[in-house]
N, C-alpha and C positions, 0 to 999 in steps of 0.2 A: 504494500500500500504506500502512495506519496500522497504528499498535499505540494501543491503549486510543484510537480514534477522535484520535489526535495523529499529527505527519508523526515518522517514526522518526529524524531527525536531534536534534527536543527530548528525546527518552524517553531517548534512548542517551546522551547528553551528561549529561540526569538521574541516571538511574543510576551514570556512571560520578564526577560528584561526588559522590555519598552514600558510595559505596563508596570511594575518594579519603579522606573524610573518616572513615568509619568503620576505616582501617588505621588513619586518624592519631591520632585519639583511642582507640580503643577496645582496643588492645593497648600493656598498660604496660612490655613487658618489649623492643620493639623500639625500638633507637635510631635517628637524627634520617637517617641515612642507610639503613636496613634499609626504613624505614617509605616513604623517597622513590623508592627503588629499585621498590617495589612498587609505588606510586603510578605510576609512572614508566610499570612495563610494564600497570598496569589504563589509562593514559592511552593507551597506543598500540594496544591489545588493543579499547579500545572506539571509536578512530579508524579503524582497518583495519573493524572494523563496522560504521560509518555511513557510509566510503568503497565497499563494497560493496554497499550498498544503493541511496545516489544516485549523481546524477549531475550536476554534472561531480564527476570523482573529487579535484582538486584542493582546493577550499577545504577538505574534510573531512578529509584527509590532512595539512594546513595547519595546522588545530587541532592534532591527536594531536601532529604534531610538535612544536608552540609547546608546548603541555602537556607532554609528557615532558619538554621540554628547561627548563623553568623548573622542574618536580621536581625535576630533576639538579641544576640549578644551587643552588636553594635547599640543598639537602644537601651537596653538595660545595663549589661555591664561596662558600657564605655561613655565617655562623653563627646558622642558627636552631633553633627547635625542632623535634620531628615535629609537635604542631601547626597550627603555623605553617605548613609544608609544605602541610599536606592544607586549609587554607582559605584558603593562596595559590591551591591547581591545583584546590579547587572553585568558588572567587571564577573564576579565570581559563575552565576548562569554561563553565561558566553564561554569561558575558561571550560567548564564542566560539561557543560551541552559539548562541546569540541573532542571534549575526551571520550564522554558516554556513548557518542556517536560511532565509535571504533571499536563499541565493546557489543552494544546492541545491532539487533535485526528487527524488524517491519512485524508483526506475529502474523502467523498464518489467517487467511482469511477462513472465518468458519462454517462459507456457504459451499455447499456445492453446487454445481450446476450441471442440470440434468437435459439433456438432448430435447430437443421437439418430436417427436411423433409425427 
């Protein structure tokens, strides 16, 4: 399976840094830990989606986890800003999508397709 002729581990990993980055910059009225929170659950929300799709489910599962858990950290145990947050875990996505992608496969499709008559 692709999306836009790409293997659906780079697209999903894409996505979910633009949006990563677009809580962090784009809303001024959330602070450093609202904005990582959210970050947090688009990083594990788009990790459980590209573990679903390949396979083995492991490495993909592996990211989302790394990913949410350096949002968390960045906001609770460090002192930065939501900036800062959302192009730590889009720098880290991108890094991780790159790697993930060399380790997973596409999962099989689980139709069959049965001749016409």
């Amino acid at each position: 399976m692709k999306i836009f002729g790409r293997e659906p581990a780079l697209i999903i990993a894409t996505i979910s840094a633009g949006l990563s980055l677009l809580v962090s910059f784009g809303f001024d009225g959330l602070s450093a830990e609202q904005a990582a929170a959210i970050v947090a659950v688009i990083s594990a929300v788009f990790a459980a989606a590209t573990a679903a799709i390949t396979r083995p489910i492991a490495p993909s599962a592996f990211t989302g986890l790394v990913a949410a858990a350096i949002a968390l950290l960045a906001a609770y145990g460090l002192d930065v800003s939501a900036e800062t947050v959302g192009a730590l875990n889009a720098t880290l996505l991108a890094v991780l999508g790159l790697l993930t992608r060399g380790q997973v496969s596409p999962a099989a499709a689980s139709t069959s397709v049965r001749p016409v008559a």
